[in-house]
Structures are given as C-alpha cells and as structure tokens.
N, C-alpha and C positions, 0 to 999 in steps of 0.2 A: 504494500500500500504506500501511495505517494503522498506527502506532507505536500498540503498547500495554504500558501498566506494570501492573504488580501494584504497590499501595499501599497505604497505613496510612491509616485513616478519622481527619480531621482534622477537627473542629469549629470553629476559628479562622481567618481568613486572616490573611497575614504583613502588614503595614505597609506592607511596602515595594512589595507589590502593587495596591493603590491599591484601588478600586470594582470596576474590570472592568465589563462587560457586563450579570451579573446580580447583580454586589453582594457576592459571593465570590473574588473577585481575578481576573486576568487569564490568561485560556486560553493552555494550553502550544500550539504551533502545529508541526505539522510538517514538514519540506522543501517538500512538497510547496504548504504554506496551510492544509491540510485542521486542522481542531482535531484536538488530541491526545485519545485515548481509552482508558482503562483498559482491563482484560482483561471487566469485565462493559458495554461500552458506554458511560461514564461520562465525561464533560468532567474531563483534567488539569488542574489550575492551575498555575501558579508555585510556589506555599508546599507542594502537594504534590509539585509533581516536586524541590525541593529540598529535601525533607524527607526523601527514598529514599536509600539507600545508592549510593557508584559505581559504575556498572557495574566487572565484573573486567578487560575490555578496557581500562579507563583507568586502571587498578592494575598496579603495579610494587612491586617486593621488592627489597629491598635490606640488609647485614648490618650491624648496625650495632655499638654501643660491648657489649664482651664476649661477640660473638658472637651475639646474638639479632637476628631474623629481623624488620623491620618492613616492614608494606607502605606505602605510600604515593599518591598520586593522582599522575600525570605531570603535565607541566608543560601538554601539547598538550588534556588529557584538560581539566583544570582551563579550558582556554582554550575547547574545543568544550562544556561544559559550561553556560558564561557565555553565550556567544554563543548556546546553545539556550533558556534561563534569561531573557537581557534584550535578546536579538539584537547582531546587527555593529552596531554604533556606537552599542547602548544600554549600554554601561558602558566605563572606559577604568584605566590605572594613571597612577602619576607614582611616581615616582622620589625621595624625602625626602630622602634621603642615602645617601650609601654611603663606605665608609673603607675603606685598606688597613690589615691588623690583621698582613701577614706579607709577605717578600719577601727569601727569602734563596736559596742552591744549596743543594742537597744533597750528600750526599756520593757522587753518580754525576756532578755539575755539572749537573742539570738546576734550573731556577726554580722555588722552591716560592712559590705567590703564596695569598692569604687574605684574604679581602673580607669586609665585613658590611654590607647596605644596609637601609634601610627604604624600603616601599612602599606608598601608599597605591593602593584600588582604588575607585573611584566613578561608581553606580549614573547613569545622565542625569538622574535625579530626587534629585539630591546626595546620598544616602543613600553613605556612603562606610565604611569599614573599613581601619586600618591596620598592617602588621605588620613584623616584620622579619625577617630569612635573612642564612645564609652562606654561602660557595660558596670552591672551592679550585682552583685550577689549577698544574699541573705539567707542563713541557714544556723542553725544551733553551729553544726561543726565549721569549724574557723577555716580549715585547708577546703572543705566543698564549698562556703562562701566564698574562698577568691577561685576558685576553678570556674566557679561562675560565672565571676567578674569580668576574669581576664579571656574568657571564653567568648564575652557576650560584647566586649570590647574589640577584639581581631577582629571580631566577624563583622562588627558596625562599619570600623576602619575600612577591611575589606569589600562590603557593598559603597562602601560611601567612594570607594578608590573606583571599582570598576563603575561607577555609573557611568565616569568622565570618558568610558569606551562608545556609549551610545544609549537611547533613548530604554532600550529592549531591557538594559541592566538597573531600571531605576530610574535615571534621568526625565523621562514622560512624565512622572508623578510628581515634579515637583514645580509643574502647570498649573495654575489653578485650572478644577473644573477636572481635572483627571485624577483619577480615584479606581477602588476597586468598582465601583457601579460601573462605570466606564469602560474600564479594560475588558478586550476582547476572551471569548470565551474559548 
C-alpha cells in the first residue's frame, strides 16, 4: 500500500535536500521502498513532506500557564517523523548541557527536581539545529525524580531543536489557529 499526502505546491527545494535524483530534492520513500506519492500520483520530496503540518496522531494537548489549551508534537511523533524525513541513522542529537535549576521536597515530602538542557540535532550531512527545554520530575524517590526531569528536559530540547527542520516537526503549531482540531488526520 502506497502512503499519500495532500500538499502545498512548493517551487523551491530545501538545502538541506541536496540534488536528489531529478534535481528537486530527495524522494520521500515508504516502509515499504516504494516512493512516496501525493493524492494526485505525484513524487513526495523531503522539503515537501516537511513543509505539511503533523499529523493529529502525533499531536498531544496539554494545559498550560493560565489555563489555555496548547497542542504540541510528542516526543515519539517528533522521533518517527525524523526517521521518515532522513531515515534511522541519517540524523542523530547530542546533549550540550543540561543543569539542575531545582531540587527541593514538597510539602507532601515528595522531590520536586527541574532541569534545563540544550540539545543539538544533526542532519549526517552536518546540517544541524540547536535548542533548549525543560522538564520536571516529582516523585517520593529522589534518583526517579530527576530521571524525570532530565528525561522530560532532552526531549523538550530535542523537539524544540528539530522543529527548526520544518513545519511536519512542530513548527505549524506554533501558528495561531493550528492546533490538534486542525491537524490532519
């Protein structure tokens, strides 16, 4: 079975796409090998499948500062994304830094712990993107509150870093009016 996208008619290719085959970047490729093809028969590229909004299955909501509702791209979503995008072991992260910013009990005696790391993500053609996240963990035991933390921290870093690749990773969401209601299904 053939994977098709509905897409926006793009005149450029991205950079980071290189020549490709016929000189318009490099064919989106499906499970299977098969080239990826649009809903009217068309060769996907690279710069157009990362040009599309997330799907909604790789969309999560979550509440954030004064009660408003933002969606967000999962961490998993972000990761099968990349991997469809530059394949398994065409792009990788590293880790910049990370600091503890908090680590105290609460007043139930559970570990409140608070990270902030930077993460760079880069492309095997060194094309790279770097960003930073924070992450929190809370838990009676003190060593699984910061595995939390510092867990919940890469991975921010790391979605926040690969947005800066295109729309598909994140980036569409931070539109107003683009939301989980919105993205395609």
């Amino acid at each position: 079975m053939t994977k098709s996208l509905s897409l926006p008619r793009q005149r450029s290719s991205n950079k980071m796409d290189g020549e490709g085959i016929t000189g318009r970047g490099v064919p989106m490729r499906n499970h299977d090998g098969t080239i990826m093809l649009d809903h009217l028969g068309r060769t996907v590229y690279r710069s157009q499948y990362l040009s599309t909004h997330p799907l909604r299955t790789d969309c999560k909501e979550r509440v954030g500062y004064g009660g408003k509702k933002f969606t967000y791209v999962s961490g998993d979503g972000v990761i099968r994304s990349m991997n469809e995008a530059f394949g398994h072991g065409g792009w990788g992260t590293e880790v910049i830094w990370e600091r503890v910013v908090e680590c105290e009990k609460d007043d139930r005696g559970r570990w409140v712990v608070g990270y902030l790391a930077s993460v760079r993500v880069t492309l095997k053609d060194s094309v790279s993107h770097e960003d930073c996240g924070s992450g929190e963990g809370i838990n009676e035991n003190k060593t699984k509150a910061h595995e939390k933390a510092i867990k919940s921290a890469v991975t921010d870093a790391m979605k926040r870093a690969a947005r800066h690749f295109g729309e598909r990773l994140g980036n569409a969401l931070y539109v107003k009016g683009n939301g989980i209601r919105t993205a395609p299904k």
